[in-house]
DSSP file (Angstrom, degrees, kcal/mol; ACC not computed):
  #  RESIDUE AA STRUCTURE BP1 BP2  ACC     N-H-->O    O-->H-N    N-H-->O    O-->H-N    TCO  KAPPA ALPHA  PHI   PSI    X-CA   Y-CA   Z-CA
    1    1 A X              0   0    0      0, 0.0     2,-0.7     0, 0.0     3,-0.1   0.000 360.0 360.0 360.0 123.4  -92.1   86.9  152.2
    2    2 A X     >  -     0   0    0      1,-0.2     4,-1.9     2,-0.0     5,-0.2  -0.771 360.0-151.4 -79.0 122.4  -90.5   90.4  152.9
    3    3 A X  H >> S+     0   0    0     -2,-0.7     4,-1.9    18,-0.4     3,-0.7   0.997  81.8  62.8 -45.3 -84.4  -91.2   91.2  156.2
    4    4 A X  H 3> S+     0   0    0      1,-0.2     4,-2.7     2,-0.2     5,-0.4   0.705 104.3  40.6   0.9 -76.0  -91.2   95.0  155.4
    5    5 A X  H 3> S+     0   0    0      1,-0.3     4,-3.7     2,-0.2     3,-0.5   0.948 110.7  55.8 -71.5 -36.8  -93.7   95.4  153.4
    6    6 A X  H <X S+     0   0    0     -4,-1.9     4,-1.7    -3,-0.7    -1,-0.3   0.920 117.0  39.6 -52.0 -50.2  -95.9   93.1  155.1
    7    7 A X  H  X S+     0   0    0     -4,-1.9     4,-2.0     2,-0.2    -1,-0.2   0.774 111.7  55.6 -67.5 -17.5  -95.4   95.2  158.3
    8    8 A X  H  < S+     0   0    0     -4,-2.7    -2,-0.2    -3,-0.5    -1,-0.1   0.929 117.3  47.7 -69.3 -47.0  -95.5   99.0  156.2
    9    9 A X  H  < S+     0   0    0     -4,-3.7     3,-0.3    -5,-0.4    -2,-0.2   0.888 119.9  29.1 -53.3 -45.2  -98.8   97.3  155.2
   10   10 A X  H  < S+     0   0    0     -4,-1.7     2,-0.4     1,-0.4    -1,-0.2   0.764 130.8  29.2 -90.7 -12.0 -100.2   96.2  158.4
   11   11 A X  S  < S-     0   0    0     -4,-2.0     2,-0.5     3,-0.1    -1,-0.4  -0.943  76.2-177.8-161.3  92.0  -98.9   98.6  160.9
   12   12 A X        +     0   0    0     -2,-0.4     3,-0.1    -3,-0.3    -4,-0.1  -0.916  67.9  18.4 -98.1 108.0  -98.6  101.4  158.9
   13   13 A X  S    S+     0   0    0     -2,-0.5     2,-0.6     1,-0.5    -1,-0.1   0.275  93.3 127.9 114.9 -21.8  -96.9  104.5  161.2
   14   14 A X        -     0   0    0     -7,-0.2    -1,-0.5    -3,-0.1     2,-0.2  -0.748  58.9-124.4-115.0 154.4  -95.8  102.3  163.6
   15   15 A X        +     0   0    0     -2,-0.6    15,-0.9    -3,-0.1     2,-0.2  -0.483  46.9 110.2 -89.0 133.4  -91.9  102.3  164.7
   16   16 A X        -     0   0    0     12,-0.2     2,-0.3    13,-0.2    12,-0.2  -0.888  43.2-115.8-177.3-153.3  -89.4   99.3  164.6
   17   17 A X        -     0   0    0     -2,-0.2    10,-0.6     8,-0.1     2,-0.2  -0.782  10.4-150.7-147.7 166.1  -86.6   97.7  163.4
   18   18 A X  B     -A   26   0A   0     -2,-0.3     2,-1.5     8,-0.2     8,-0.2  -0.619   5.7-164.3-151.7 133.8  -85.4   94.5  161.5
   19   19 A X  S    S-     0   0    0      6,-0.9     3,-0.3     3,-0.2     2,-0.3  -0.611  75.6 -26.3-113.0 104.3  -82.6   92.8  161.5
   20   20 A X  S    S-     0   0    0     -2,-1.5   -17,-0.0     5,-0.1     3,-0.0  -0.870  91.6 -75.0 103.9-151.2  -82.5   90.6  158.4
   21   21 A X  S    S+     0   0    0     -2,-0.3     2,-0.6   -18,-0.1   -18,-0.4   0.188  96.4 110.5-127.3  15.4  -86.1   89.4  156.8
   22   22 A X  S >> S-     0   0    0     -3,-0.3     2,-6.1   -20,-0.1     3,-3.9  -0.764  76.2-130.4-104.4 117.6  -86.8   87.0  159.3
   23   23 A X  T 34 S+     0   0    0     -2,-0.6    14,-0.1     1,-0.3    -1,-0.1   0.687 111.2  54.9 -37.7  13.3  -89.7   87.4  161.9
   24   24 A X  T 34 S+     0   0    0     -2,-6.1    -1,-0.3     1,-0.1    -6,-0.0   0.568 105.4  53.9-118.3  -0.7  -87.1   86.5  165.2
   25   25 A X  T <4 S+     0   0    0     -3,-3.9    -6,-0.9    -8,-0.0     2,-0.4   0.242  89.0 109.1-117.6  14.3  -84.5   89.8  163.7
   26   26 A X  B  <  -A   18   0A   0     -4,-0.6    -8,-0.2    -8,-0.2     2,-0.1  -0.713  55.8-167.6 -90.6 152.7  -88.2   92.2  163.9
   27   27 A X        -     0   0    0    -10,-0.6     2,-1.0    -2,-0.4    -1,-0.1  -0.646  10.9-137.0-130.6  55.0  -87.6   94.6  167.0
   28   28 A X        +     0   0    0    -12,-0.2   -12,-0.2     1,-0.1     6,-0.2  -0.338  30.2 162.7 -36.5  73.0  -90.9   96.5  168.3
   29   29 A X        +     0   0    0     -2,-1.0     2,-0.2     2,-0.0   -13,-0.2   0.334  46.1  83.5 -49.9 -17.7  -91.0  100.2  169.3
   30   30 A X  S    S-     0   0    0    -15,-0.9     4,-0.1     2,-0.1   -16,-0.1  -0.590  80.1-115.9-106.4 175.7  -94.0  101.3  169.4
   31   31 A X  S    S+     0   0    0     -2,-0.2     2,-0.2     2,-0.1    -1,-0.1   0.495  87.6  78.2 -95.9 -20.2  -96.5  101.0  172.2
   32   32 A X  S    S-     0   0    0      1,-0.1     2,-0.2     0, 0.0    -2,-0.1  -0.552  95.4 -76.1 -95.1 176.0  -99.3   98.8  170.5
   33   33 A X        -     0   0    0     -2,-0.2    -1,-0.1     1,-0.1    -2,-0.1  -0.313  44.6 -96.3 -84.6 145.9  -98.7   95.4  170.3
   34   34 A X        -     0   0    0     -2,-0.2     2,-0.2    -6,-0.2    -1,-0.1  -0.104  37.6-116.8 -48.7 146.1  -96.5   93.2  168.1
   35   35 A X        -     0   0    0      1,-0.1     2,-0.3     2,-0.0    -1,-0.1  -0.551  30.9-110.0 -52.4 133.1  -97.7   91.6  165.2
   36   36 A X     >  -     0   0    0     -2,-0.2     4,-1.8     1,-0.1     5,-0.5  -0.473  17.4-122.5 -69.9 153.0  -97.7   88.1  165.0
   37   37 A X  H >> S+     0   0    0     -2,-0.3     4,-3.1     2,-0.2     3,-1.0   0.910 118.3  49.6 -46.2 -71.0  -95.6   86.3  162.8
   38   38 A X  H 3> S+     0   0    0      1,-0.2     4,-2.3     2,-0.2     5,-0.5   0.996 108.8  56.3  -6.5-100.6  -99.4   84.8  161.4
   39   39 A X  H 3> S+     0   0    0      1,-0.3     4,-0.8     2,-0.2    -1,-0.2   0.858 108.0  37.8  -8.6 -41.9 -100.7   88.1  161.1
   40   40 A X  H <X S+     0   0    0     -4,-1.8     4,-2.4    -3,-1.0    -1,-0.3   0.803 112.4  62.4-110.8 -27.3  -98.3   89.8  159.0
   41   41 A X  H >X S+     0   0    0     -4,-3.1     3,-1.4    -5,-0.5     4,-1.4   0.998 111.5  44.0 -38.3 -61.9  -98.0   86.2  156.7
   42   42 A X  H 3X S+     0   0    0     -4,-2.3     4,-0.9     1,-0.3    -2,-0.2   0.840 114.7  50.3 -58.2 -20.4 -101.6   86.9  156.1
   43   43 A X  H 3X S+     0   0    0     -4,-0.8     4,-1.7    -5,-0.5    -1,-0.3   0.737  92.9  67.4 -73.3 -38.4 -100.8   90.4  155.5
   44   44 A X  H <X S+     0   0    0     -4,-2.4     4,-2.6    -3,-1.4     3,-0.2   0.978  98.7  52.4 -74.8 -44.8  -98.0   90.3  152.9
   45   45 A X  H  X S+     0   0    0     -4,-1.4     4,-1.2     1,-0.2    -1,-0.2   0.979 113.3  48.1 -47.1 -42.0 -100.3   88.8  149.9
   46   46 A X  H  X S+     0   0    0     -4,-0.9     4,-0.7     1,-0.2    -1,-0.2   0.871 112.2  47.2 -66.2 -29.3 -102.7   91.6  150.6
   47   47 A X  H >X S+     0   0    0     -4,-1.7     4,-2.5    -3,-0.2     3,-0.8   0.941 109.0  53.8 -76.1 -39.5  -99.9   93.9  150.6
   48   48 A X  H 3< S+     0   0    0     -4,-2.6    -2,-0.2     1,-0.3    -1,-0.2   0.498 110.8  45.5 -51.6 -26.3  -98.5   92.5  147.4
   49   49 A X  H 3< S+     0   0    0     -4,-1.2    -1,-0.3    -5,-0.2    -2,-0.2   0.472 107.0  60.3-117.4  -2.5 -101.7   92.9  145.5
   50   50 A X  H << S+     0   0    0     -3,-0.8     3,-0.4    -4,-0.7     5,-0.2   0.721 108.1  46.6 -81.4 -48.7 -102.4   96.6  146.8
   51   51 A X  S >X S+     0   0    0     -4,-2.5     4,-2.4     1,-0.3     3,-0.8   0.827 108.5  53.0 -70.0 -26.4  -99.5   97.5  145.4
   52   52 A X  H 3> S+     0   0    0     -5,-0.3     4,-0.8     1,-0.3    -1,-0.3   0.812 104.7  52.9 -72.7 -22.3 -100.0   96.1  142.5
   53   53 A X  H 34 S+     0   0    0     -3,-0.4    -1,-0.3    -4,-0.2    -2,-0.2   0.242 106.7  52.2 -82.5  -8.3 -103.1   97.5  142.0
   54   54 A X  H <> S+     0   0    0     -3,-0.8     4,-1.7     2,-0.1    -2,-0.2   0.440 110.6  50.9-110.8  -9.0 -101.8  101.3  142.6
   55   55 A X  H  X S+     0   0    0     -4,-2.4     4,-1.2    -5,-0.2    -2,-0.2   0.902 110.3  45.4 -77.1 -24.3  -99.1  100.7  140.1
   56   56 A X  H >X>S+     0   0    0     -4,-0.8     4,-2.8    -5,-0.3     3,-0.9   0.952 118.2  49.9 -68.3 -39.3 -101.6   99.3  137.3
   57   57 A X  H 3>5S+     0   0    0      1,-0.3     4,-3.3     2,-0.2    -1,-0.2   0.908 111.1  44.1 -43.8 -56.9 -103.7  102.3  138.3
   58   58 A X  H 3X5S+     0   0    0     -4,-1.7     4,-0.6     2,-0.2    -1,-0.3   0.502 118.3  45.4 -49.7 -34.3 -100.9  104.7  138.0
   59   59 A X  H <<5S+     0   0    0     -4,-1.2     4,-0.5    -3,-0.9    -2,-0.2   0.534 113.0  47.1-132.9 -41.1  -99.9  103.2  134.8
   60   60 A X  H  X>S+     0   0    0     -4,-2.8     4,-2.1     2,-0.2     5,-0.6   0.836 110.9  60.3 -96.3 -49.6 -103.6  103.0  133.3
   61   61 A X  H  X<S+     0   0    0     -4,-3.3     4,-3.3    -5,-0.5    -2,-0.2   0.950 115.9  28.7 -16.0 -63.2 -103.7  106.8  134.6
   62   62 A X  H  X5S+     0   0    0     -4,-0.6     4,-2.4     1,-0.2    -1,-0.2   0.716 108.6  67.1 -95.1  -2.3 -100.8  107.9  132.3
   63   63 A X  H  >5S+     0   0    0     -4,-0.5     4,-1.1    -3,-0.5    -1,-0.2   0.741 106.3  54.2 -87.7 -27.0 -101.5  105.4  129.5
   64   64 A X  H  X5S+     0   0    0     -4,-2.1     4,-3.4     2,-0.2     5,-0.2   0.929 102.3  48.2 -64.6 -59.9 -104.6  107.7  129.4
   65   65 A X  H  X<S+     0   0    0     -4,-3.3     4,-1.2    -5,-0.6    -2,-0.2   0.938 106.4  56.0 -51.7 -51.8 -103.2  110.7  129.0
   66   66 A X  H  X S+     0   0    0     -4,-2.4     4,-1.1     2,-0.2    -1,-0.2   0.744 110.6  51.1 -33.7 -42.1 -100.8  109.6  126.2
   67   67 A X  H  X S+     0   0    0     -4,-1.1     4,-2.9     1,-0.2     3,-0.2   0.943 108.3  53.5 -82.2 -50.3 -104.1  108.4  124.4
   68   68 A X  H  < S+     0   0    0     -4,-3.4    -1,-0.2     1,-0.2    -2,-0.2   0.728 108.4  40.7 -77.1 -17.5 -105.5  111.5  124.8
   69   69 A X  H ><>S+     0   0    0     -4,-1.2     5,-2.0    -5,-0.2     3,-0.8   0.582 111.4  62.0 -78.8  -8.3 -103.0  113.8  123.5
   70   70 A X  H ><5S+     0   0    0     -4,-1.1     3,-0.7     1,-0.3    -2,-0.2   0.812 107.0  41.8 -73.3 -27.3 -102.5  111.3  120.7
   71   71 A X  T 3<5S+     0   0    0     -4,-2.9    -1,-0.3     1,-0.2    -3,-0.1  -0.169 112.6  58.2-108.7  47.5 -106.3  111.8  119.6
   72   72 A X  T < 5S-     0   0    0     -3,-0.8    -1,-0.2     2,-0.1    -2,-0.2   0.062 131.6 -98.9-123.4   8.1 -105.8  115.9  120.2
   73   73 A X  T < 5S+     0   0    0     -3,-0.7    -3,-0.2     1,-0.3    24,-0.2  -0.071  78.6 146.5 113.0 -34.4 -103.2  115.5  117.8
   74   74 A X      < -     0   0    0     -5,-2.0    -1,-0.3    -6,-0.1    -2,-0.1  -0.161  41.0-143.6 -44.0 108.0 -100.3  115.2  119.7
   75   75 A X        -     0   0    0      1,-0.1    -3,-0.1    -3,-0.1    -1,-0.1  -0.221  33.3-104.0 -88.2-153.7  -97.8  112.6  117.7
   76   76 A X  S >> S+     0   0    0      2,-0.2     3,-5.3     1,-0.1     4,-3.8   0.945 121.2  60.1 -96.0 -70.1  -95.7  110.2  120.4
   77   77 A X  H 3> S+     0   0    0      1,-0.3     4,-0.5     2,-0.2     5,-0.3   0.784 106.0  48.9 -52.5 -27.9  -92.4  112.5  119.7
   78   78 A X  H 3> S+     0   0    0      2,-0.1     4,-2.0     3,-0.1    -1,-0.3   0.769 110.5  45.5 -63.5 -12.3  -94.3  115.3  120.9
   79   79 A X  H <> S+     0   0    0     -3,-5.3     4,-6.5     1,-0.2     5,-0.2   0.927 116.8  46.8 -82.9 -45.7  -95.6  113.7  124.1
   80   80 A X  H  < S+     0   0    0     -4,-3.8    -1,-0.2     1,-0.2    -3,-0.2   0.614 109.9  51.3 -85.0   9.7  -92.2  112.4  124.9
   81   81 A X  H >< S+     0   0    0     -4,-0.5     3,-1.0    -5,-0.3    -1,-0.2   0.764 118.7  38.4 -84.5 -36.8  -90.5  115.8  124.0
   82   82 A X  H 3< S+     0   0    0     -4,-2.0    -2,-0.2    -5,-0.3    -3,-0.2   0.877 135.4  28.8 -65.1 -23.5  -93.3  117.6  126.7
   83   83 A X  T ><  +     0   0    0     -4,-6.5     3,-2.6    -5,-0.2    -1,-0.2   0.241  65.4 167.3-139.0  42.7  -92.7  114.3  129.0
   84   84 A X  T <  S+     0   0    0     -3,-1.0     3,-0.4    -5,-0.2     4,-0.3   0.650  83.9  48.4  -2.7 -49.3  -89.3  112.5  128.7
   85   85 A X  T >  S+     0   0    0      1,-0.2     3,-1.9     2,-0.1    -1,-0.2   0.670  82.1  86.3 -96.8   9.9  -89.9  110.5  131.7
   86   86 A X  G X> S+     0   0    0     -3,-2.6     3,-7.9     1,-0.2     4,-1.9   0.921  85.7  67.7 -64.0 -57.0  -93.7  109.1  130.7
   87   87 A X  G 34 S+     0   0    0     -3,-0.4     5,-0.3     1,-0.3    -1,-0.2   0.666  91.2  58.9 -29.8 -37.7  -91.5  106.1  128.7
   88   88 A X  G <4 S+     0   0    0     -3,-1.9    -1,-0.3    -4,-0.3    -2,-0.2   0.667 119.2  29.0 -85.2   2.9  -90.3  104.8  132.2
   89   89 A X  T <4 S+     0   0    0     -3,-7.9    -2,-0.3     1,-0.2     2,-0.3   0.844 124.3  43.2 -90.8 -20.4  -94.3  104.2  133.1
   90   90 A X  S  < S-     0   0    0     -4,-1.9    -1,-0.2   -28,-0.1     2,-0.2  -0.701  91.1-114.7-140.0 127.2  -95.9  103.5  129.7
   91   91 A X    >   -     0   0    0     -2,-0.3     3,-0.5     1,-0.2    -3,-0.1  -0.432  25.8-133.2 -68.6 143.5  -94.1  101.1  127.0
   92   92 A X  T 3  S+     0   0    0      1,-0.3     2,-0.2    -5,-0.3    -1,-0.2   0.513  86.7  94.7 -72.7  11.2  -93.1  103.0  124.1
   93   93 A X  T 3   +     0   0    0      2,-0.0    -1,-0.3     0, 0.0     2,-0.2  -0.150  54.8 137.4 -98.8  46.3  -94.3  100.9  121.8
   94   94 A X    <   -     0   0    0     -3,-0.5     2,-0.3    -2,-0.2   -18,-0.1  -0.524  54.4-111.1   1.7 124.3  -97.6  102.9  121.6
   95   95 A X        -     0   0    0      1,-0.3    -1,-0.1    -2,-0.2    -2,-0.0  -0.597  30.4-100.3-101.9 121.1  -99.1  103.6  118.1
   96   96 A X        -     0   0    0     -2,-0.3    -1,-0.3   -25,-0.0   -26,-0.1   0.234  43.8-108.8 -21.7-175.1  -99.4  107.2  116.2
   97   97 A X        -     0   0    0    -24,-0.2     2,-0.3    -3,-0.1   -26,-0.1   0.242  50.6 -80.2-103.7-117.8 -102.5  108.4  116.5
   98   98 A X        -     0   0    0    -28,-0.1     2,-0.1    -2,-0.1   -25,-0.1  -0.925  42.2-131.1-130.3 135.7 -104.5  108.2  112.7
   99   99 A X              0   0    0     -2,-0.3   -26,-0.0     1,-0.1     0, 0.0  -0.389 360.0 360.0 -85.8 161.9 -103.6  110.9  110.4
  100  100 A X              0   0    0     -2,-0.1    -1,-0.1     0, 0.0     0, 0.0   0.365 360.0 360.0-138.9 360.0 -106.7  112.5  108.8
């Protein structure tokens, strides 16, 4: 489990430290009370699939857009001269669009 993200997740805002990835190196700052060790276990799957879920999002987002300048005409070497860095969301292996 990374501690991090399971705590960015659960206690999002709130101030600490950690010294390693092990619940005994976490160091609480803030004024509410620590998470348990429990707590933030249950926390890290949830956290793990949220994010996973705003990169597919993000990813079905731009995988749209590409489709939809491909059927406005747009071939692939245009998209990726007007958006060089769309290749690091979207695999390039993406299909013309159909000549007419």
């Amino acid at each position: 489990m990374n501690l991090a993200t399971a705590l960015e997740y659960a206690r999002p805002g709130e101030e600490w430290t950690l010294d390693g990835d092990d619940y005994t190196g976490l160091t609480w700052l803030s004024d509410t009370p620590k998470p348990t060790q429990k707590a933030l276990e249950t926390a890290y799957p949830l956290a793990v699939a949220a994010k996973e879920a705003a990169e597919a999002e993000h990813l079905a987002t731009i995988q749209a857009a590409r489709d939809h300048a491909l059927g406005l005409g747009f071939t692939n070497a245009m998209i990726d001269l007007m958006y060089p860095t769309l290749d690091e969301f979207v695999s390039p292996q993406i299909e013309e669009a159909p000549s007419e």
